[in-house]
N, C-alpha and C positions, 0 to 999 in steps of 0.2 A: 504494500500500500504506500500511495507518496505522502512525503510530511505533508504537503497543505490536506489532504484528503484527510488523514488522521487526526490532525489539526483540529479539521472541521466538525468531524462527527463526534467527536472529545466533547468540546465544547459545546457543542449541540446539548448533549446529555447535562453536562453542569448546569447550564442555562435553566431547562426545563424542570430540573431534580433538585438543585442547590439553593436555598435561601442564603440572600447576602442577610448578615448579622452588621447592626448596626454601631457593633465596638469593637468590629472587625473592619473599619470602611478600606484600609490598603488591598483585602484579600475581595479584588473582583473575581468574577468569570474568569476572564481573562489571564489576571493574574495571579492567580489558581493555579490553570490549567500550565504556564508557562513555569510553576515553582514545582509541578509534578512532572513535567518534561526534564527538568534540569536533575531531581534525581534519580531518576531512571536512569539518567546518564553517569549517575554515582556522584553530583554534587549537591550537597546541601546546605540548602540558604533561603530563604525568609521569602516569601513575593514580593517584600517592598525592596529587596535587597538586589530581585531582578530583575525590578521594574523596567526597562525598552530593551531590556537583551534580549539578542534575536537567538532562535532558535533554529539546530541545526539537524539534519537528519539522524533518525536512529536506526541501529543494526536491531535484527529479528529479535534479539534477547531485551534487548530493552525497547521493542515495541510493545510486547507480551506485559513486560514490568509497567509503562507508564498505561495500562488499559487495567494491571489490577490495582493500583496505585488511585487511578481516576474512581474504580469500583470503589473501595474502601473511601474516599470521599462522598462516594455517594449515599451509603451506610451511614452516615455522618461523623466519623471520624474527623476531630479537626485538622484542616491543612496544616497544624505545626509540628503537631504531632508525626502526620506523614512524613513531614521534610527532616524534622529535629530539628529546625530552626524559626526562630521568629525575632524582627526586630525592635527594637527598644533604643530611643534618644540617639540614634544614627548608628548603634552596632549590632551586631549579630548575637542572638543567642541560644544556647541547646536547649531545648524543648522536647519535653517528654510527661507521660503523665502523674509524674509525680508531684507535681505544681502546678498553680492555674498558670496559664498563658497571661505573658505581660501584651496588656493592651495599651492602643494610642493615650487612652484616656487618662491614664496613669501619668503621661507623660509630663502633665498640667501639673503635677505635685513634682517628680522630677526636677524640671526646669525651675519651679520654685524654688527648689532646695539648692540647688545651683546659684541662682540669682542671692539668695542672702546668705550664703556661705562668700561669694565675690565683696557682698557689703560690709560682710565683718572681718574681711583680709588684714592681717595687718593688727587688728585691736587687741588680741591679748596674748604674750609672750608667750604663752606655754602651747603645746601642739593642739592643734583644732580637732576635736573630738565628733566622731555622728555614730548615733545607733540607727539600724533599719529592723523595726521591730514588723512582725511577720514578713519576714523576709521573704518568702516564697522562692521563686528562681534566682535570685540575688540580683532581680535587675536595677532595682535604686541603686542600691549599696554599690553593683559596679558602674554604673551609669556617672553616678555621685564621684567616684575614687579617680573614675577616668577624667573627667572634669577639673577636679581638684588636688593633682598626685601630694600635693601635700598637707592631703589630711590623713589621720587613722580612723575607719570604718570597723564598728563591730554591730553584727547581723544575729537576731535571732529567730526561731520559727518554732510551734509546735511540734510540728511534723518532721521526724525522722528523716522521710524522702526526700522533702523539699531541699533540708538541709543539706543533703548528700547531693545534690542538684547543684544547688546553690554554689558546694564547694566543687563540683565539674565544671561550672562558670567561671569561679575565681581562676581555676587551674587555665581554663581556656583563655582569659586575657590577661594571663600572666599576672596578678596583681596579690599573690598569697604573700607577702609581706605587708600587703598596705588595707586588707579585712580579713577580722577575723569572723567563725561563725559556730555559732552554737546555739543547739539544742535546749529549748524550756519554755515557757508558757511567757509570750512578754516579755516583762524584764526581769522574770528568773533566774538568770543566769549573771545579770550584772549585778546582782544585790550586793556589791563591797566595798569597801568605803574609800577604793582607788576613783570611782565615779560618780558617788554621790556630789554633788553640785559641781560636778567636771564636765558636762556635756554639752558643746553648743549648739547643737542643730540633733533632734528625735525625729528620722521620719517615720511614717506608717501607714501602709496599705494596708488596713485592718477587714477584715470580714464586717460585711455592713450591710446582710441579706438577712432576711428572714425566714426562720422555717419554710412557711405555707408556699413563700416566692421562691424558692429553690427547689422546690416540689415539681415545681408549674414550668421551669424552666425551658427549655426550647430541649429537643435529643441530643444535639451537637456540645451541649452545656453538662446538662444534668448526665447523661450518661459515661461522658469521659473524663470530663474534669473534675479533680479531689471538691469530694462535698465540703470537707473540713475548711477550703479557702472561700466558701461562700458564706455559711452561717456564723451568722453575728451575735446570734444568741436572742432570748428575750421575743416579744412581740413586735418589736419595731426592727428588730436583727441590732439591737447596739449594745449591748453588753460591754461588746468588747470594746467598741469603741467609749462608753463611759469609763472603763478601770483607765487604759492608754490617758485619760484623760485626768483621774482621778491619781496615777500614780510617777506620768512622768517629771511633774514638778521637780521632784524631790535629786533626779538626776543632773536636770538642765542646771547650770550656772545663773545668775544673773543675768537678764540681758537673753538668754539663750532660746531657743524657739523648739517647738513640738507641732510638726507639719504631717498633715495626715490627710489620704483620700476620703471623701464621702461618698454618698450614691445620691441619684436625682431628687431634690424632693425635699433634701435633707440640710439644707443650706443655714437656714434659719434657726430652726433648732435646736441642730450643733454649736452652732455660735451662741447661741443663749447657755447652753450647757456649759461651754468655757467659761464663758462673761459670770453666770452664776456661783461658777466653784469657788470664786476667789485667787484660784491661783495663779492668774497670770492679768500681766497689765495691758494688753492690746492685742487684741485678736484682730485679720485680717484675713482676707478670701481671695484666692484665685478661679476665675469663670472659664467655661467653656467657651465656641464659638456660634451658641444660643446664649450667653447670657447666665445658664446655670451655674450655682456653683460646685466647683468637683474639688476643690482643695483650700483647708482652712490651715492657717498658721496663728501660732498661739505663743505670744512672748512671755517669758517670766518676769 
């Protein structure tokens, strides 16, 4: 069969079978089909990673591989899954299901952490400290480290896998001197009195779903990705997002900030729940490109 031929009837099938997810916008038809071409041919890399690369013919063995490669998308397996790669703040990362998939949207608390880790360069002698609490794939914590080579990153996650994910990440872009990660519930594992009020910058992609909406979730969601990175606990899914809130005080420094994802909805709320604890002097909000907010920062 010729590539455009196979090309064609590929995509045909994705088209007709595949819903685009709306916190997936990089992963079209298209560019799907062109990141399951690419590993059939034994490379793997993210769709947004191979965005206008042009595609070249394949030998019998890997025409065979990119038509069960397209099958298992169509089963709903997510395309990161399929590749092991997805990208996050312009790099590459391993993806498997031990961890949710870092999404664009995350990206918004990211670049945050970025922007006032660059504003407080400089102000206080000792080494810049950041926790990435549920660290998941370790894409802040690397995202942040690449960003900033001269801070030190320490990462922690529930979850066993994630962890060991996390630290296949670190090994992947070289960076096992500048984060550490470990295993515990939060901030479990920091409780010593080398970090108490040492911390400039907490971030936290915290679980912030609820039961009944992870139940309800789409197949491509609820069935492959760890339930444990969605539930937030509680009726509203914030559990966890109140302890994060009720306990990072006590880490941060003066001055220090605890920046964490929310979910749609949840904008208003949140900020009243900081503003209310007492613990911190200024809270502020990063918006999406509706206007929503997806990422609040909370100074001590």
């Amino acid at each position: 069969m010729t590539k455009r031929k196979l090309y064609a009837q590929l995509l045909s099938k994705l088209k007709k079978n595949v819903d685009l997810l709306p916190d997936k916008p990089e992963e079209t038809h298209e560019a799907t089909l062109t990141a399951i071409w690419f590993k059939a041919q034994g490379k793997s890399m993210s769709a947004e990673g191979l965005r206008n690369q042009k595609l070249s013919a394949l030998n019998p063995a890997q025409e065979s591989l990119v038509i069960k490669l397209v099958e298992k998308r169509l089963n709903g397996v997510p395309l990161s899954y399929i590749t092991g790669r997805q990208q996050f703040m312009g790099l590459e990362f391993i993806t498997n299901s031990k961890a949710l998939i870092p999404r664009k949207e995350t990206e918004i608390l990211g670049n945050f952490a970025v922007k006032y880790l660059r504003k407080i360069e400089g102000k206080y002698s000792n080494a810049t400290i950041v926790f990435d609490i549920c660290c998941g794939a370790g894409n802040l914590a690397i995202a942040i480290a690449k960003n900033k080579p001269n801070i030190q990153v320490y990462a922690s996650d529930l979850s066993e896998e994630a962890v060991s994910l996390t630290k296949e990440n670190i090994r992947f872009h070289k960076l096992e001197n500048q984060i550490k990660v470990f295993t515990g519930d939060l901030f479990e594992p920091f409780e010593k009195q080398e970090f108490y009020n040492k911390v400039d910058l907490i971030v936290c992609n915290p679980p912030y779903i609820s039961n009944v909406t992870v139940s309800n979730m789409v197949k491509e969601i609820a069935d492959y990705e760890p339930e444990m990175a969605f539930k937030g606990g509680g009726l509203l899914g914030l559990d966890i997002v109140k302890k994060t809130i009720k306990n990072a005080g006590r880490f941060l420094k003066n001055g220090g900030m605890l920046a964490f994802e929310i979910g749609l909805g949840q904008g208003d709320y949140i900020t009243n729940l900081c503003n209310e604890s007492g613990l911190y002097k200024s809270v502020v909000f990063e918006t999406n490109s509706d206007g929503h907010i997806r990422a609040i920062g909370a100074s001590k």
